[in-house]
Backbone as CSV, one residue per row, in Angstrom:
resi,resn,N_x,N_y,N_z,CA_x,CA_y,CA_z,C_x,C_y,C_z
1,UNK,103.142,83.833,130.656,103.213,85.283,130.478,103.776,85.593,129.097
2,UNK,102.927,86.164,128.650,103.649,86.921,127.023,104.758,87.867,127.006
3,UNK,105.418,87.401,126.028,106.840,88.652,125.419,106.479,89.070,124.011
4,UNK,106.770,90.359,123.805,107.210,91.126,122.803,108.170,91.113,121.880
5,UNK,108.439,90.822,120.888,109.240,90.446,120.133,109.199,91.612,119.248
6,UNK,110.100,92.035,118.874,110.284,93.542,118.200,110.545,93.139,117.016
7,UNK,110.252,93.375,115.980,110.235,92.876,114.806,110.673,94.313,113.618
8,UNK,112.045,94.082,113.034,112.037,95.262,112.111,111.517,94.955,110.340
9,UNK,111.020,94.991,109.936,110.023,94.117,108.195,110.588,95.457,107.293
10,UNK,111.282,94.930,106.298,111.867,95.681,105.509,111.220,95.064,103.832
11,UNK,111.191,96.246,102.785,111.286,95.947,101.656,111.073,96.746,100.859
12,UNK,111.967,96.659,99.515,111.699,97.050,97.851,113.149,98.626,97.770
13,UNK,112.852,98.992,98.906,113.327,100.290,98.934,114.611,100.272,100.134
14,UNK,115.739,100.947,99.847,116.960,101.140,100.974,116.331,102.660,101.507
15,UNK,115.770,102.252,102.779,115.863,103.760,103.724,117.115,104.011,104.230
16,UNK,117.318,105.036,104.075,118.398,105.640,104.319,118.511,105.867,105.866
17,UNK,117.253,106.007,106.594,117.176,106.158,108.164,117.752,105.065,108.930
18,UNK,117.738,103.776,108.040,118.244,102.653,108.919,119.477,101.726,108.554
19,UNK,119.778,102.896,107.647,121.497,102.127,106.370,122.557,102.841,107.197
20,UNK,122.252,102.767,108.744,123.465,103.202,109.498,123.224,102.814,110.678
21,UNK,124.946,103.372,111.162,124.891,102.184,112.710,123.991,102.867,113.655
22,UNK,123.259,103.640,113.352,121.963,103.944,114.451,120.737,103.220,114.472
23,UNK,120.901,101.937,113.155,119.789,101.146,113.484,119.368,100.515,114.651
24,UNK,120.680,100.126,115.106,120.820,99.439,116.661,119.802,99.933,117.869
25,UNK,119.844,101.029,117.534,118.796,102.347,118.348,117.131,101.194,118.505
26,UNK,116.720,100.988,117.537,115.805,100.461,116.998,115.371,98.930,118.616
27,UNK,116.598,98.267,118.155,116.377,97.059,119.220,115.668,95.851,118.625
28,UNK,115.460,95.755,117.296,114.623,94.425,116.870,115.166,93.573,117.458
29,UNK,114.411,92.290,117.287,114.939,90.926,117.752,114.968,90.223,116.596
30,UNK,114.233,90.647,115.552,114.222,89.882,114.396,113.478,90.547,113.032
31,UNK,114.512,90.947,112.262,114.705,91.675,110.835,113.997,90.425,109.464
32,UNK,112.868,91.123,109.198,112.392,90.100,108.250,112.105,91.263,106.910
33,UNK,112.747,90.846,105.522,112.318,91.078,104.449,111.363,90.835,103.280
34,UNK,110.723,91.085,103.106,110.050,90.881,101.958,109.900,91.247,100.727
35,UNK,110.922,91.556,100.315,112.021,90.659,99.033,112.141,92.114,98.378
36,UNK,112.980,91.882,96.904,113.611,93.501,96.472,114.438,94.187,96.798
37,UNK,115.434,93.925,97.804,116.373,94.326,98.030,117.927,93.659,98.032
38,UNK,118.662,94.724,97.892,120.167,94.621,97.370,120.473,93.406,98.398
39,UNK,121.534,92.646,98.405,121.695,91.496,99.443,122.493,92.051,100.179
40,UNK,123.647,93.201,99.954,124.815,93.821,100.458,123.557,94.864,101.557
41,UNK,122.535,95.047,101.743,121.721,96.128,102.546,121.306,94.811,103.570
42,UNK,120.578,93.644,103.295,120.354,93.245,103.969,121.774,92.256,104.708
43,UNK,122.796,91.911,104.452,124.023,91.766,105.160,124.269,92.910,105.854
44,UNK,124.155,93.930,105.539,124.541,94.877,106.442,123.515,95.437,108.067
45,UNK,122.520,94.601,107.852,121.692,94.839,108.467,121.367,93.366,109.475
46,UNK,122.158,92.356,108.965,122.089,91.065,109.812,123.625,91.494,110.124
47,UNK,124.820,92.288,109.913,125.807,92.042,110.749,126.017,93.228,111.462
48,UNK,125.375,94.792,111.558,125.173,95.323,112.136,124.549,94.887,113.468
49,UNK,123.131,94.941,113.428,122.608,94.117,114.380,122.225,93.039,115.056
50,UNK,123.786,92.155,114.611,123.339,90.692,115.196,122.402,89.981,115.442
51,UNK,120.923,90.134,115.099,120.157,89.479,114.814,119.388,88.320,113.912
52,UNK,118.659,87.663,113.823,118.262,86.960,112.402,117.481,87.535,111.940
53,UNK,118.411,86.892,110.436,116.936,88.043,109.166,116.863,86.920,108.173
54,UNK,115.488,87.246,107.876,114.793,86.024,106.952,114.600,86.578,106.045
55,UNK,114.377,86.163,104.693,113.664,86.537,104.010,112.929,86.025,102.758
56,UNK,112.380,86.342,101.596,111.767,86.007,100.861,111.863,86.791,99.849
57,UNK,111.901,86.242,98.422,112.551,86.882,97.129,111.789,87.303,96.458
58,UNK,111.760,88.418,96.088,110.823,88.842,95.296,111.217,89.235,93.864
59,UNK,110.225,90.072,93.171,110.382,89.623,91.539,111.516,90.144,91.089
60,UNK,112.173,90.726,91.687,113.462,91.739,91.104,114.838,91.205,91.387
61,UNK,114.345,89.976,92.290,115.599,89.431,93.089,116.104,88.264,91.983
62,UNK,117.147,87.997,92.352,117.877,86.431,91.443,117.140,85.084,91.705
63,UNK,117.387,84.310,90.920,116.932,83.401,91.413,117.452,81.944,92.164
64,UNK,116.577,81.949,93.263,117.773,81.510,94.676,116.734,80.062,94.726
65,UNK,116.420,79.453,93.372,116.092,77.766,93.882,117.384,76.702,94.263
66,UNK,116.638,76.328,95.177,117.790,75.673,95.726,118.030,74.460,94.923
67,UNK,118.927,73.674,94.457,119.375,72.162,93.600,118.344,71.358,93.673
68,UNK,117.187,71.013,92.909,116.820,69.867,93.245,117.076,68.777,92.961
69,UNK,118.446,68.089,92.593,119.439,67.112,91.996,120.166,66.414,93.551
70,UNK,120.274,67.593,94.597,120.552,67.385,95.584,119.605,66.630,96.264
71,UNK,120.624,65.444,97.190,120.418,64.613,98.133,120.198,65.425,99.737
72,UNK,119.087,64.866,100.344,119.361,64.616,101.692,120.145,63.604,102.593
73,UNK,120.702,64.061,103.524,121.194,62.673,104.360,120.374,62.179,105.059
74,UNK,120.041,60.978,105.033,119.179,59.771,104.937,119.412,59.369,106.051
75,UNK,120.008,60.144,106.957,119.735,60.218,108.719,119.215,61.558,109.581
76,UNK,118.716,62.050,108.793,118.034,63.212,108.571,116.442,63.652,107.983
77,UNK,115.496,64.241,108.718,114.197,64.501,108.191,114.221,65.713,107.774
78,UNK,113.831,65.933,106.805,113.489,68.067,106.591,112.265,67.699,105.617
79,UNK,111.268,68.972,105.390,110.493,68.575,104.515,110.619,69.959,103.554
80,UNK,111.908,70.632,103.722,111.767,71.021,102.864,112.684,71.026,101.367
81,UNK,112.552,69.586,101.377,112.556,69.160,99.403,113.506,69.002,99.111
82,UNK,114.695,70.429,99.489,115.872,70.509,98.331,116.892,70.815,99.255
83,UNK,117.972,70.798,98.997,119.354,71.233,99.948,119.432,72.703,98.804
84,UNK,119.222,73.658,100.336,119.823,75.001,99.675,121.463,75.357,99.732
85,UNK,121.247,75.988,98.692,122.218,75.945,97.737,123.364,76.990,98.536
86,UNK,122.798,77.951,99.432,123.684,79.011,99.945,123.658,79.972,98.985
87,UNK,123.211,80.031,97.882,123.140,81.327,97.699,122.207,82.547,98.366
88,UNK,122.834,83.837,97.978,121.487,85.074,98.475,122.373,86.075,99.667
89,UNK,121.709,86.320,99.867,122.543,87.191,101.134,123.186,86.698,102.500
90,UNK,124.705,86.991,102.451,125.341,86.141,103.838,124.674,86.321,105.146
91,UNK,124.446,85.435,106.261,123.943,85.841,107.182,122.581,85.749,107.296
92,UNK,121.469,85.057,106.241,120.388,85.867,106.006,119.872,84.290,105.754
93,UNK,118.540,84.004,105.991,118.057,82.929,106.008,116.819,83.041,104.907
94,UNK,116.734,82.041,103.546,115.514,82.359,103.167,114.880,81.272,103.412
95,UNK,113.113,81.835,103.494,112.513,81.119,104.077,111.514,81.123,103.245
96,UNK,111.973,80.865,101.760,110.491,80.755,101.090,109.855,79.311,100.675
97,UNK,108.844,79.436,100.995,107.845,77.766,101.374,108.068,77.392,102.439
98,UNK,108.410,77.667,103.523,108.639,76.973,104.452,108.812,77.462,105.995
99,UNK,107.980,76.985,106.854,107.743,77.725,108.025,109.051,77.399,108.976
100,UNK,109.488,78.402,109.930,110.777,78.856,110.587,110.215,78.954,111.916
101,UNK,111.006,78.524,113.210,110.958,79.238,114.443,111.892,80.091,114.413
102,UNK,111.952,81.520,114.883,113.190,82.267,114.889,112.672,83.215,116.135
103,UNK,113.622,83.642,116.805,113.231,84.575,117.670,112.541,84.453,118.458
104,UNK,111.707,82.878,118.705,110.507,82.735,119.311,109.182,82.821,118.474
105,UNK,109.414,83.205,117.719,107.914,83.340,116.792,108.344,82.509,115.541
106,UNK,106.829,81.980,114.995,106.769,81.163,113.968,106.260,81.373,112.668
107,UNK,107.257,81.542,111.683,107.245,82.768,110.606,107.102,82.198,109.299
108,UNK,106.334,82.560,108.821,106.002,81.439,107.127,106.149,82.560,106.336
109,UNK,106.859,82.070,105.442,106.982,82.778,104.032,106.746,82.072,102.640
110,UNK,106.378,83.163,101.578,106.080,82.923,99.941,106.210,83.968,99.311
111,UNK,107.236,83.755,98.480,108.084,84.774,97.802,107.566,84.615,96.521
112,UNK,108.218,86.123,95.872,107.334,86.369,94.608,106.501,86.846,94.125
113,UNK,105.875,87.141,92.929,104.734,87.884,92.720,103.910,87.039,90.798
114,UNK,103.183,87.955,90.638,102.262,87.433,90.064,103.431,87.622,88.051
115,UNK,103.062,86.607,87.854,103.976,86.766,86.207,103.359,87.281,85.571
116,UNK,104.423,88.445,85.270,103.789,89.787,83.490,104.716,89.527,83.290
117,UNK,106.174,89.103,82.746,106.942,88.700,81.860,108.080,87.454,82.531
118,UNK,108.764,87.322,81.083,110.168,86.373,81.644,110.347,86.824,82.799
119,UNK,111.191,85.655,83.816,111.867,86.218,84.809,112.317,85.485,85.839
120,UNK,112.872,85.625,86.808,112.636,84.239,88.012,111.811,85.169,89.331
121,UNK,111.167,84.621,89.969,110.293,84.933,91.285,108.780,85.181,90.418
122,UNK,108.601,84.521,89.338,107.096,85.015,88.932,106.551,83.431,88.481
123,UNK,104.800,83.740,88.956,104.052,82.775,89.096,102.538,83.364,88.143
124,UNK,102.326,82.246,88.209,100.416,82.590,87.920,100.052,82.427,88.594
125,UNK,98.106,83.107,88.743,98.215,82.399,90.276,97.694,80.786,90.189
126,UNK,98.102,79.734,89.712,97.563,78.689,89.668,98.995,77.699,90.284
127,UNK,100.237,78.144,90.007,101.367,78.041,90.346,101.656,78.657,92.269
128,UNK,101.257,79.604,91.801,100.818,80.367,93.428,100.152,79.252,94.379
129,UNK,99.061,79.142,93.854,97.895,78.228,94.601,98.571,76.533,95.387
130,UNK,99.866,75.776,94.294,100.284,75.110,94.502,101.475,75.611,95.855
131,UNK,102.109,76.158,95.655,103.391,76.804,96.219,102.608,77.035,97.733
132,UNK,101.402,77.696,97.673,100.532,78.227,99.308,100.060,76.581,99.355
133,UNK,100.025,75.867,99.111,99.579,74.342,99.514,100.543,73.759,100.312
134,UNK,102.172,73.960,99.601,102.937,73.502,100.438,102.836,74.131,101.699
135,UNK,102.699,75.181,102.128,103.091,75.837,103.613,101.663,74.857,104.291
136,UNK,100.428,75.142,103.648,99.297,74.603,104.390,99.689,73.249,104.641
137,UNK,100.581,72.498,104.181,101.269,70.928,104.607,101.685,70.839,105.576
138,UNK,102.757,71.406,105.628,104.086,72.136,106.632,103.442,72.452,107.712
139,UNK,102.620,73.260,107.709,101.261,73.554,109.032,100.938,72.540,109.514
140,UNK,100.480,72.097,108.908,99.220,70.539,109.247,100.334,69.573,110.050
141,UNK,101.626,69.637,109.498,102.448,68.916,110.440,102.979,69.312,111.455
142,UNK,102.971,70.295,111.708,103.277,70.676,113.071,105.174,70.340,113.556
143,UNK,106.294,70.660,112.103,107.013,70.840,112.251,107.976,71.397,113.286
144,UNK,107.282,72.414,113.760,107.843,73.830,114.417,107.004,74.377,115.148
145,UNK,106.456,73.891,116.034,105.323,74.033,116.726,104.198,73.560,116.466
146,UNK,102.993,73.764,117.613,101.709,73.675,117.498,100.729,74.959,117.526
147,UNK,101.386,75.826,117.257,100.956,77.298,117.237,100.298,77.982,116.237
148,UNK,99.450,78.804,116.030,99.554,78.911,114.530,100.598,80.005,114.309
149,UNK,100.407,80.309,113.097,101.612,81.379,112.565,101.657,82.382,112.994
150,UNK,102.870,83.005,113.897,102.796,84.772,113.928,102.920,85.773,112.382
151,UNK,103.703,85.149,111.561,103.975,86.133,110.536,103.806,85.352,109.225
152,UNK,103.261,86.012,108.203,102.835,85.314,107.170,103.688,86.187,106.185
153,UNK,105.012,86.355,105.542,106.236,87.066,105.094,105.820,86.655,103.493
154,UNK,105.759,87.928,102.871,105.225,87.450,101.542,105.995,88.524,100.823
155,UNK,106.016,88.294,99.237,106.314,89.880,98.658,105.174,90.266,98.631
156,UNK,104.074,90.179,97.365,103.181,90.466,96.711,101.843,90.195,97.667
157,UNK,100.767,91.440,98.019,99.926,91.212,99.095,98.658,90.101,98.193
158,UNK,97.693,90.045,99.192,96.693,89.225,98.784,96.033,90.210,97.651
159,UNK,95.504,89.245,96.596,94.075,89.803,96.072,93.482,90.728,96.373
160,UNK,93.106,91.995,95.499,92.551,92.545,96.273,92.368,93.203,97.719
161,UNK,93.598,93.413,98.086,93.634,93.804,99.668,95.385,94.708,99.223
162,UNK,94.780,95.943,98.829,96.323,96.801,99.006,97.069,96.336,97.467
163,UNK,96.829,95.788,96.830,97.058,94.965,95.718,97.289,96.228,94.286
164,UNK,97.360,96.331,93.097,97.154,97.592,92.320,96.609,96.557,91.226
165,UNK,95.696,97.803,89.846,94.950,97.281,89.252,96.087,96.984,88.133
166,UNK,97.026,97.147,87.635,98.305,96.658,86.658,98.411,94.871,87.421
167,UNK,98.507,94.361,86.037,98.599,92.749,86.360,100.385,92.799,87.445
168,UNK,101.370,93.440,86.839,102.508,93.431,87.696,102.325,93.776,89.192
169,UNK,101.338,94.325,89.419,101.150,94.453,91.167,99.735,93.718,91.530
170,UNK,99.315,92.952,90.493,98.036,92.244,91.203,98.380,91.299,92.511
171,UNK,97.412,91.394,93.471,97.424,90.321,94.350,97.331,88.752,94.511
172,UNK,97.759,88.230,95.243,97.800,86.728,95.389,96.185,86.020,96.078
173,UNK,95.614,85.578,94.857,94.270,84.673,95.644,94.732,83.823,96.138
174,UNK,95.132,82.959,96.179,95.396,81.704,97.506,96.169,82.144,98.860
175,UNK,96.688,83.430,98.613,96.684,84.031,100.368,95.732,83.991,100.978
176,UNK,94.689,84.530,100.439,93.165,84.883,101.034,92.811,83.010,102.241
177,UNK,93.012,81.877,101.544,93.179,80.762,101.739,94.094,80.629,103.110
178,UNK,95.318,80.706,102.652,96.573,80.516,102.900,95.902,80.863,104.393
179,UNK,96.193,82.285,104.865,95.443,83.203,105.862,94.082,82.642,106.723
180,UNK,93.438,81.620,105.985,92.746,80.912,107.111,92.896,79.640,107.819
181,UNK,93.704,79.265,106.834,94.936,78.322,107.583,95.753,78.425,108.830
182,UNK,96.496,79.017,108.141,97.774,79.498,109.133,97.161,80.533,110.467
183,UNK,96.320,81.518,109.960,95.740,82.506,111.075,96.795,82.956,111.660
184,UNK,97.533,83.989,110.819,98.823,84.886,110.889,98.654,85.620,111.900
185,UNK,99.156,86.510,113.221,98.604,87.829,113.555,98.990,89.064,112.111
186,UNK,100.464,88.399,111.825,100.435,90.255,111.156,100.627,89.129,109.502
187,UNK,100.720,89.430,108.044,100.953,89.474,107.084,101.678,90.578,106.045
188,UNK,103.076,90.160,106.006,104.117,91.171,105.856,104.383,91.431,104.361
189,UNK,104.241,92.529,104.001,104.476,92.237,102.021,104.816,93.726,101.801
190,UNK,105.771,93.377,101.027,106.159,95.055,100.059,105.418,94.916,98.812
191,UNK,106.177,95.026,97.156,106.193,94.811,95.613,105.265,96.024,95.698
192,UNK,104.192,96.422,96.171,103.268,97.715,95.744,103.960,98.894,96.628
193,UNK,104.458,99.456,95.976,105.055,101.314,96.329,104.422,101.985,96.541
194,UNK,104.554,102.682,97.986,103.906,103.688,98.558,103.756,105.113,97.813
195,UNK,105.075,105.226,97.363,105.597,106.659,96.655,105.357,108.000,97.447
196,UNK,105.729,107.326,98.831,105.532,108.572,100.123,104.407,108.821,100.573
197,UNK,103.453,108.114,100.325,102.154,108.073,101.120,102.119,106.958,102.093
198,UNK,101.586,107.337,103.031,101.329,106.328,104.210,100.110,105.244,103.490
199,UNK,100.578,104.453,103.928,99.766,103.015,103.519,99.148,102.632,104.623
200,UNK,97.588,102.481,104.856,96.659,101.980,106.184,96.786,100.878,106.181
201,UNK,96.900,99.743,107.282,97.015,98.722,107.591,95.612,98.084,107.392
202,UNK,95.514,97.020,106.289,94.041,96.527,106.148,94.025,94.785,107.136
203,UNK,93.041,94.823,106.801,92.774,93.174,107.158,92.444,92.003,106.657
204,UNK,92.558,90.952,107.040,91.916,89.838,105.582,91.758,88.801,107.251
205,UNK,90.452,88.823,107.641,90.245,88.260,108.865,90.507,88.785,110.333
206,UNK,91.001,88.550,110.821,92.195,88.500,112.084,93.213,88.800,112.014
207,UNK,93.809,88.955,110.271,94.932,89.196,110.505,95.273,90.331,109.804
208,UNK,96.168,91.099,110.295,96.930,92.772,110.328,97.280,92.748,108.558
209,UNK,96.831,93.292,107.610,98.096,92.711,106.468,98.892,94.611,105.758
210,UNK,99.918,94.182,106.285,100.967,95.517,106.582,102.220,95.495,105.410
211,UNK,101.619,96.851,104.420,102.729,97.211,103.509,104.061,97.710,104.122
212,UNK,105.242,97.009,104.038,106.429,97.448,104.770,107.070,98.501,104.095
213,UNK,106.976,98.463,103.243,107.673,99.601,102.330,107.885,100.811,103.228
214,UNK,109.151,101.615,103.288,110.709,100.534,103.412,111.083,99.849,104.265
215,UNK,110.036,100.810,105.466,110.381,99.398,106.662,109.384,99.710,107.778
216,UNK,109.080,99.099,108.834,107.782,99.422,110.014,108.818,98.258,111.030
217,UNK,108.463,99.067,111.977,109.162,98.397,112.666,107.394,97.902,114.117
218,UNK,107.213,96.740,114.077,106.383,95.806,114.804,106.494,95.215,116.307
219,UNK,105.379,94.948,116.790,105.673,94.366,117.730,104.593,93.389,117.840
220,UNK,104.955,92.089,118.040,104.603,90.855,118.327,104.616,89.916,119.733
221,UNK,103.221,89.424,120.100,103.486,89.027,121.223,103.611,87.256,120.911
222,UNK,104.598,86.860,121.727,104.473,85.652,121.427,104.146,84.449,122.972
């Protein structure tokens, strides 16, 4: 029998509707970001509502690579690469490259967006293309299930799908990829601003791909 998993997807922007203790009202089970925001909003929003919140960094954010100088313990498997470092927001799990069970659902993220200048969280997409290879690994192994992905947690949307014609908001081609891989239900991304217009939920297959900006609150069956 299926459950519902309430899902609150935040990004780029602090709503003010949910920067108080009436978020609780809400009931998520699991607060996921997609990147651009203050770390003190999203702490306040993993210790308000005791829930887990994931997230993924986007171009405005610091840059949160984890040591790769760092050792694993060698009684220990992870595949993902590096010992993080703990930086980023307390309470708050990032999950970029690398697929998560949380809440019951199985949540992949890729942070970042497309490079128009210096910076940290920016790629080409040829750099992109590598970075969406790792998750398609991570998949193939069946880390964290045998399921495919409920949530595909990104900043920057696919190519062409909700994407803007300025290279700083262009879309990601190896999502388009990525997305037939994994076979997301929903695909979560802020970096393109609504500016108070409702944003229609498009598709890229099967799967939902939903501008959060500032926040939508979801429901997922798992």
């Amino acid at each position: 029998m299926s459950q519902k998993v309430r899902v609150l997807a935040v990004s780029d922007e602090i709503a003010p509707a949910i920067h108080r203790f009436e978020v609780r009202d809400l009931e998520p089970d699991l607060v996921v970001s997609c990147g651009d925001l203050p770390f003190d909003y999203l702490e306040y929003l993993a210790s308000t509502l005791n829930k887990p919140v994931v997230f993924v960094p986007g171009n405005h954010d610091p840059d949160l690579t984890p040591d790769p100088t760092a050792r694993l313990d060698p009684g220990t498997f992870s595949w993902s690469a590096y010992i993080d470092t703990g930086a980023g927001p307390g309470g708050c799990e990032n999950i970029d490259r690398k697929i998560v069970k949380v809440a019951g659902l199985r949540v992949a993220g890729l942070g970042g967006s497309i490079r128009y200048k210096d910076g940290p969280n920016q790629y080409t997409q040829r750099q992109m293309t590598r970075r969406a290879l790792r998750l398609e690994a991570l998949h193939r192994l069946r880390l964290v299930g045998d399921r495919t992905v409920d949530l595909l947690v990104t900043h920057a949307p696919p190519l062409g799908i909700g994407d803007g014609e300025d290279l700083p908001h262009q879309g990601i081609h190896a999502l388009h990829r990525l997305v037939r891989v994994l076979q997301p239900t929903f695909l979560l991304h802020g970096h393109v601003h609504p500016f108070g217009f409702e944003q229609p939920d498009r598709r890229v297959e099967d799967t939902a791909v939903v501008n959060v900006i500032p926040y939508k609150l979801l429901e997922v069956e798992r």
